[in-house]
N, C-alpha and C positions, 0 to 999 in steps of 0.2 A: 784288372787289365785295363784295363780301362780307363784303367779302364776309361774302357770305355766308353767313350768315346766315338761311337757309333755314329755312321751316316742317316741317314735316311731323312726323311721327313721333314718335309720339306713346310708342311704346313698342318701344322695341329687341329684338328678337328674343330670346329665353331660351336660352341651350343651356348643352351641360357641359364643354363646350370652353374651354382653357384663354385666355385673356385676352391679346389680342395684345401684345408689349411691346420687341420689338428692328423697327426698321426691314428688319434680316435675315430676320427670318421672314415677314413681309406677303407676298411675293412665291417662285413656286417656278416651276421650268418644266415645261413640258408640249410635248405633240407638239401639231406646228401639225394643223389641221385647215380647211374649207371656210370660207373670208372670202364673206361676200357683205352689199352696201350697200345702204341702199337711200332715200340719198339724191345729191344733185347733189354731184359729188367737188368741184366747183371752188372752194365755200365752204372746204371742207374745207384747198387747197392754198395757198389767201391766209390762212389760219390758221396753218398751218405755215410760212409765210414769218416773218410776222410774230412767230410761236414764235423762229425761228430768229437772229432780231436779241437775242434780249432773254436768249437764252441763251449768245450770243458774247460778250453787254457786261456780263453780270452776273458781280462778282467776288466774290459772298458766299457764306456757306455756306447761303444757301435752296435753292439748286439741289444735290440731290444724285440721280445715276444709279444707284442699289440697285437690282438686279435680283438677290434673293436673295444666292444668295452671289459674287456678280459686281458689281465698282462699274468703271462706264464712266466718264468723264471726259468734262464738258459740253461742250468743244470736237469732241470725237470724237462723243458724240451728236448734235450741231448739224449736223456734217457729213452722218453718217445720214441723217437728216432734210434733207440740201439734194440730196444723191444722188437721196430721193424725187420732191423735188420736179421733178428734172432729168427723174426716169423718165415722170413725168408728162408733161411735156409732149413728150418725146419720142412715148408711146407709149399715152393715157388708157386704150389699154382694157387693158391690158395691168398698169394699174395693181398690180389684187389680187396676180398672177402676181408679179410683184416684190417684192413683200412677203411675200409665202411663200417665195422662193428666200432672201433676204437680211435676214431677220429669225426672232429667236426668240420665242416665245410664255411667259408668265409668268400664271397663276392668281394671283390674289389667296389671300390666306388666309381671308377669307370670316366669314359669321354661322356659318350650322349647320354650312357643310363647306366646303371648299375649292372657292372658284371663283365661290361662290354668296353674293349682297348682295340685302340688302333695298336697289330703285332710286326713288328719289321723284324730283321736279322742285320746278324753281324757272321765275320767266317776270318780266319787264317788264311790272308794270302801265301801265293808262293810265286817269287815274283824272282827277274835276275838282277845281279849286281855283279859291280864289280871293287877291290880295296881302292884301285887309282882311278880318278874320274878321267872319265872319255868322253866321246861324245854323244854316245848311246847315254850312257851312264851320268851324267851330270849333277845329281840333287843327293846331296850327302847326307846320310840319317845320322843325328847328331844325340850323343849322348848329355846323359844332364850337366849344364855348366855350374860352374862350381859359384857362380855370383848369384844363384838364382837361389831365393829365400822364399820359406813359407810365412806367411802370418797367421795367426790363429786369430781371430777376430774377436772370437765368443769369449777367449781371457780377460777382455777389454771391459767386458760389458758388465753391471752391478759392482764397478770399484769406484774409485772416485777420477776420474779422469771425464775430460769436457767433452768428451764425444760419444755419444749415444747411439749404438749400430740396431736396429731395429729387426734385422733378420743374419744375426755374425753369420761368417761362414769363415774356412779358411779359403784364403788367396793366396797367390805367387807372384813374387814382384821381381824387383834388382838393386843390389846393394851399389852402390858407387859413392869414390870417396870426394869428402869434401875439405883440401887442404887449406882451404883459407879459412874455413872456421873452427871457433873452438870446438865445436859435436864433429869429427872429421871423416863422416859418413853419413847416407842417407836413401831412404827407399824410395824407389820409381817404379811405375808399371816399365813390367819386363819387355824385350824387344818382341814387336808383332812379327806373324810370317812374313809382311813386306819386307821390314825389315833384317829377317832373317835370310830370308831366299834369295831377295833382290838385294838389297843395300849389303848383305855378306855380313853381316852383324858379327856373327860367330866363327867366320874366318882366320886361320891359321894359331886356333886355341888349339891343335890337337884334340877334339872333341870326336873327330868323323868315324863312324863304326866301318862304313862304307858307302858305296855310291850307285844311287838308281836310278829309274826313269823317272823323268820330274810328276808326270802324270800316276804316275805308280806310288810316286812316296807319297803325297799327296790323300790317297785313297787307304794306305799302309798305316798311315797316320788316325785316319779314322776308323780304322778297324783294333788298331791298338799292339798289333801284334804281325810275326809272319815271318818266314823263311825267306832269306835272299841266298840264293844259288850262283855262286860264283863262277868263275872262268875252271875248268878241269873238275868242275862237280862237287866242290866241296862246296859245304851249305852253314850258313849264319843264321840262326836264328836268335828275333829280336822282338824286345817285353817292351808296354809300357814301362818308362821308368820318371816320369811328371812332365809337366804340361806347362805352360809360360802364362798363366792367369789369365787369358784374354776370354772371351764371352764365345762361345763356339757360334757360330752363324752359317748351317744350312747353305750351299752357294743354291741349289735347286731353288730359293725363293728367288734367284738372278734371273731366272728361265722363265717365268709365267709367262712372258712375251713370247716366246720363243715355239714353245709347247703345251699343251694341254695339260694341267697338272694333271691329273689324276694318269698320265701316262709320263710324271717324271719318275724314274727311277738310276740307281747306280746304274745301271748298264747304258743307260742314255746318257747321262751326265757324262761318262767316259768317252763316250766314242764322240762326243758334242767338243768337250775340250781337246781333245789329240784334231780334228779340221781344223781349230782356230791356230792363228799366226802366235811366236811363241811370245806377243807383247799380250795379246788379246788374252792368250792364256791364262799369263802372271797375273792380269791385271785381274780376273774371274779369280783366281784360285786364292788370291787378296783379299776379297772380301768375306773371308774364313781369318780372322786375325789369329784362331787359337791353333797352337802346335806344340806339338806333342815329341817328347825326346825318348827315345829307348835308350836300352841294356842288353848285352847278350844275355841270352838263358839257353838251358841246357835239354829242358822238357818244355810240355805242355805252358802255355800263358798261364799265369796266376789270374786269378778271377780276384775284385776289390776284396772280396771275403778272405782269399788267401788261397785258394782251393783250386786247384785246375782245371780248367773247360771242360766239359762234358758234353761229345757231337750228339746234341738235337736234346741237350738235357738241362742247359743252363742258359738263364734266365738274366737281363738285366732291368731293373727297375728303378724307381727314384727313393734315394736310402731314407730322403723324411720320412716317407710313409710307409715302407714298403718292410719285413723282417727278412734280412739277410742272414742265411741257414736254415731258412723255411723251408719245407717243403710245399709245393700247388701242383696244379692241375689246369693243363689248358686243355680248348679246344681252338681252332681255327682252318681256315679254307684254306689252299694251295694258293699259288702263285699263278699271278696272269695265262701263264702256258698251261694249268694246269689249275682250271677254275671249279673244276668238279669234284676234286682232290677235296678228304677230309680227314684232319690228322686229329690224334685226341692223345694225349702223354701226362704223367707226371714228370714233373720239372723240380731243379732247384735253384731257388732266391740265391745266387752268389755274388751277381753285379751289377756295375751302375755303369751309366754314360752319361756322357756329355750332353746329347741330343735326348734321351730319355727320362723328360721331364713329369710331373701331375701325378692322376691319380689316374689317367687313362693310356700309360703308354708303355710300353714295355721292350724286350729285344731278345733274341731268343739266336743262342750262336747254333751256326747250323754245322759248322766242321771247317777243313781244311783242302786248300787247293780248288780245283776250276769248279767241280759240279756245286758245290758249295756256296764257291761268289755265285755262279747262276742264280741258285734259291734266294741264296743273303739278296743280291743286286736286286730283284723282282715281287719278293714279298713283301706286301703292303695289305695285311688281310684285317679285318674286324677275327676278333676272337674274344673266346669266354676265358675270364680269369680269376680261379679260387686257389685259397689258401687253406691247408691243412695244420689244426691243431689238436692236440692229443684231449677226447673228451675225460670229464671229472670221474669216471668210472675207471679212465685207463690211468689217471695219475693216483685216483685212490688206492689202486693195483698196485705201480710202481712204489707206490710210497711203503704199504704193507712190507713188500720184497725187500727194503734196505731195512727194515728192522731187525733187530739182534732178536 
């Protein structure tokens, strides 16, 4: 989804801890300790089914099973995770109890200390639109342009070519031709939101899905996903579908003057941009250069992994470190309104964002429509974050079981 592509955070945690940087160290183990849920498991087991396909069919190297200094092999996790789902339905209550016999526990490596992530959300908006812009309706949600190229960076690197990328990744640029020379093309960093919003970059490509609140698309963009409800009820629903390469940039670090960090959140940043005048606005909502294009879809958002969100049950993390199609375990405190609140779930590893970077950060989608953004807009908690891999007793099991 994402993906995303998530708000929040405005300011990453400070310590003097060293900078996570091998996929080997993100993860270490620990003794298991008291699982408890505390929500409806069944979501949870049509989640891990569907985990479960997409980790059998996928032959790339986005999936990899790092549990410290332990690498499981995606077939043998697959299986893990189909044993669960066996256990289930043999035996629901019994669930936890199985997962404590037949699985190890792995801490993150964490912000301050081990174990410990600043948790934000992310949620599906449901916002109005309209097909022809108005004056309610103004900021067009544009699908991907057809000049917008990926680079893979990492092809680059160990061939003989003069440039040496030291961390490839891939990026998104813009192809434009060059008729006076003999090469009669050439890449450029893709147009920014300035110039998409204000300067009309993308103007009359037939690109526009439809038209919203400029302050809504805005926020629609960072959540990655969302329904727009049109004029007589019918409803649009719209996917990440890529992003125009730029460096995502937090506007909440604009506000430090403004407000007390530790009291920025979504819900403020909102209601702080609709008072200003609409130059004041652009000019804030600008210094977010990165924008993001959807696609109609027909279900639930795809998660990076491929797998559709799951309310209060997926997870996004940073894909260096982090196994996507994992199963973990969090805990964390409620939101500001609700500081007493203590939530404890298994979760699954399916996506990434923009905004969620290291080894202490994470995003946790909380569902769809208003009560949703409420929790997503205001959750800002420290939380505990383990990951779940199947112990050598349970793969020595499964392995027995595929023999002839």
């Amino acid at each position: 989804m994402k993906k995303n592509l998530t708000i929040l955070l405005f300011i990453l945690i400070s310590c003097a801890r060293a900078p996570l940087e091998k996929r080997e160290m993100a993860l270490s183990p620990v003794n298991s300790f008291e699982l408890k849920d505390d929500l409806n498991l069944k979501p949870l087991i049509l989640g891990i089914q569907k985990t479960i396909k997409i980790i059998e069919t996928n032959n790339t190297k986005f999936l990899n099973f790092t549990f410290g200094e332990i690498r499981i092999d995606q077939k043998e996790y697959a299986k893990s995770l189909r044993f669960l789902v066996r256990s289930y339905e043999q035996n629901p209550n019994g669930f936890l109890q199985t997962i404590r016999d037949n699985f190890d526990f792995y801490e993150v490596y964490g912000g301050e200390s081990r174990g410990e992530i600043l948790l934000t959300s992310y949620y599906e908006p449901i916002i109005y639109g309209s097909l022809k812009k108005t004056g309610n309706f103004s900021r067009p949600l544009y699908r991907v342009p057809p000049d917008l190229v990926e680079i893979a960076l990492k092809e680059f690197n160990g061939k003989d070519f003069p440039v040496k990328i030291e961390n490839p990744r891939t990026i998104y640029a813009r192809l434009v031709p060059t008729p006076e020379n003999d090469i009669k093309s050439k890449i450029i960093p893709y147009f920014s939101r300035k110039e998409i919003d204000q300067d009309q970059s993308l103007k009359s490509k037939k690109l526009e899905i439809c038209y919203v609140d400029p302050v809504e698309a805005f926020f629609l963009q960072i959540q990655g996903s969302g329904t727009v409800i049109l004029p007589k009820g019918k409803k649009i629903r719209v996917g990440y579908a890529g992003q125009n390469g730029w460096i995502y940039h937090p506007i909440g670090k604009e506000l430090m003057d403004i407000m007390p960090v530790e009291e920025i959140n979504m819900e403020k940043i909102e209601k702080y941009l609709e008072s200003l005048t609409l130059e004041k606005r652009e000019e804030l909502m600008a210094k977010n250069p990165s924008y993001v294009f959807f696609k109609e879809i027909k279900d639930k958002p795809l998660t990076t992994l491929g797998v559709e969100v799951i309310d209060g049950r997926t997870i996004a993390t940073d894909l260096r470190f982090f196994p996507k199609g994992a199963l973990a375990f969090i805990k964390f405190d409620g939101p500001d309104f609700e500081p007493e609140k203590k939530y404890s779930r298994l979760v699954l590893d399916l996506d990434t964002g923009g905004a969620i970077k290291g080894g202490g950060r994470a995003d946790l989608f909380w569902g769809s429509g208003p009560d949703a953004k409420k929790y997503a807009g205001r959750l800002k908690s420290k939380a505990n974050l383990y990951y779940l891999a199947p112990n050598q007793a349970l793969l020595a099991k499964l392995k027995l079981e595929n023999q002839p």
